[in-house]
N, C-alpha and C positions, 0 to 999 in steps of 0.2 A: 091756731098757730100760724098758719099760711095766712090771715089777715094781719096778723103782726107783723108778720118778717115784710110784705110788700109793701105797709105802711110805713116802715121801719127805714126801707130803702130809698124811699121817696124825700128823705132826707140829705141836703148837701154836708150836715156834720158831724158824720158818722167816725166812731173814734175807728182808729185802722183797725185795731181785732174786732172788732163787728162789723165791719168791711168787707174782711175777708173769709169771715164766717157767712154770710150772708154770699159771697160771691161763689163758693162752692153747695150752698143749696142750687139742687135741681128745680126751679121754679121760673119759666118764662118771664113771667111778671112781674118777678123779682129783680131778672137778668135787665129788663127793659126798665124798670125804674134807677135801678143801676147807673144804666149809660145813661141817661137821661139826666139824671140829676146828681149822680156824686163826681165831682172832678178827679178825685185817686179810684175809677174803675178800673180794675186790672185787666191789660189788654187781650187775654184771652176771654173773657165774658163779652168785650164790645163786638171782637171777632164773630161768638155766637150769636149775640143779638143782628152783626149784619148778613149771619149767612140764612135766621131764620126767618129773616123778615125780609130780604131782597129791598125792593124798590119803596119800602114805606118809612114815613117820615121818622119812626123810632129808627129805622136801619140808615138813614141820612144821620141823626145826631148820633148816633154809635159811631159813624166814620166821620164827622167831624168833629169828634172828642179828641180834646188834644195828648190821650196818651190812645190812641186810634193806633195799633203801630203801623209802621213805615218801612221799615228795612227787612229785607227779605222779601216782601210784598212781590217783584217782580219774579223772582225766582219761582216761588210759588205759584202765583197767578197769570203767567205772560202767556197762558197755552192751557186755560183752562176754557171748559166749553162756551158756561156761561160767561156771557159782556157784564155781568155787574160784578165780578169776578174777577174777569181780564182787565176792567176798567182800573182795579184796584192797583195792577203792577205798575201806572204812571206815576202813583204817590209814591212808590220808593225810590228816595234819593240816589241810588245807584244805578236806576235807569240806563239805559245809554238812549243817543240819538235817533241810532238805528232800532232799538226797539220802538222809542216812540213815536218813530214814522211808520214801522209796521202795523202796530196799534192803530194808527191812523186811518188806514184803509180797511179796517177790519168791519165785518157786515153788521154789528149792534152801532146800532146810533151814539149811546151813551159812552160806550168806548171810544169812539171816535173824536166826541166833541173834548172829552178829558182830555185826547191827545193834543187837538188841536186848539187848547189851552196852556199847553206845556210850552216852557220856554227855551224845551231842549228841542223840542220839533224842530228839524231842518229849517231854514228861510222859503229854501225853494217849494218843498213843504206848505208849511205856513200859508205863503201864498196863492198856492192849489185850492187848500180849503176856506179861504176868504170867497170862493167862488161856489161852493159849495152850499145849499141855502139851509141844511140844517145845522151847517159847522159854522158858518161865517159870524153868528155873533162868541160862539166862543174862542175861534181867530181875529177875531178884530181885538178883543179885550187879550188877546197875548202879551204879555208884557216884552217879549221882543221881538215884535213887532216894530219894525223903521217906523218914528216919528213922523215922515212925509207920508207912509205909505197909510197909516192910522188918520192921519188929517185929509185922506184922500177918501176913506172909508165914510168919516164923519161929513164930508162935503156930499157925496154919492146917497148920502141918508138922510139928507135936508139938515143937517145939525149947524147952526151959526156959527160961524169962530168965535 
């Protein structure tokens, strides 16, 4: 039966009651072929898939599934221990500034660089970790980032106009 239901899952077109029959089986396998491949995976199964796998490529496509949720995420996660964790509170669009300049400076690398990808990040911010050599390519790619100060970046990096 457990080979059924994981080969089962591995399917983008699953009708919704076998969807969600399938998403409350207890089966890792199952959970991770889920996110993986069905686009209506209910956000609390992608949630398990990214707290049981942390930093591995199943637990990246669970968090960039696009019903990944969002909201809340800060409240939850802005002060939890783990950075893959913490990192999670800049995708909630309620964010504020001030949290994700705090995020910013915080000691996991990967929290960091998420911040200093954010386009709520401070300027002055922003700035800081362009200088920063493990942040600076995901400050340079900030989208608000000054147009001169981005064309200054690509000149410093041999990039032709």
């Amino acid at each position: 039966m457990g080979l059924l239901r994981r080969t089962a899952a591995r399917s983008p077109h699953l009708p919704p009651d076998l969807l969600l029959l399938l998403a409350r089986v207890e089966d890792p396998v199952v959970e991770d072929c889920l996110g993986i491949h069905h686009p209506d995976t209910p956000e609390e199964v992608l949630m398990r898939v990214y707290a049981r796998l942390g930093s591995t490529v199943s637990a990246w496509m669970a968090e960039t599934h696009p019903r990944f949720p969002r909201e809340g995420l800060a409240a939850r996660y802005a002060d939890h221990p783990d950075g893959h964790y913490r990192r999670l509170a800049v995708r909630d669009p309620a964010a504020t500034p001030t949290l994700i300049e705090r995020l910013s400076h915080y000691p996991t690398v990967w929290t960091r660089q998420e911040a200093a990808g954010d386009p709520r990040l401070p300027l002055h911010r922003l700035r800081e970790t362009l200088h920063v050599p493990e942040l600076a390519s995901s400050a340079a790619a900030n989208p608000a980032l000054p147009e001169d100060e981005m064309a200054a970046v690509l000149d410093r990096a041999g990039v032709p106009a």
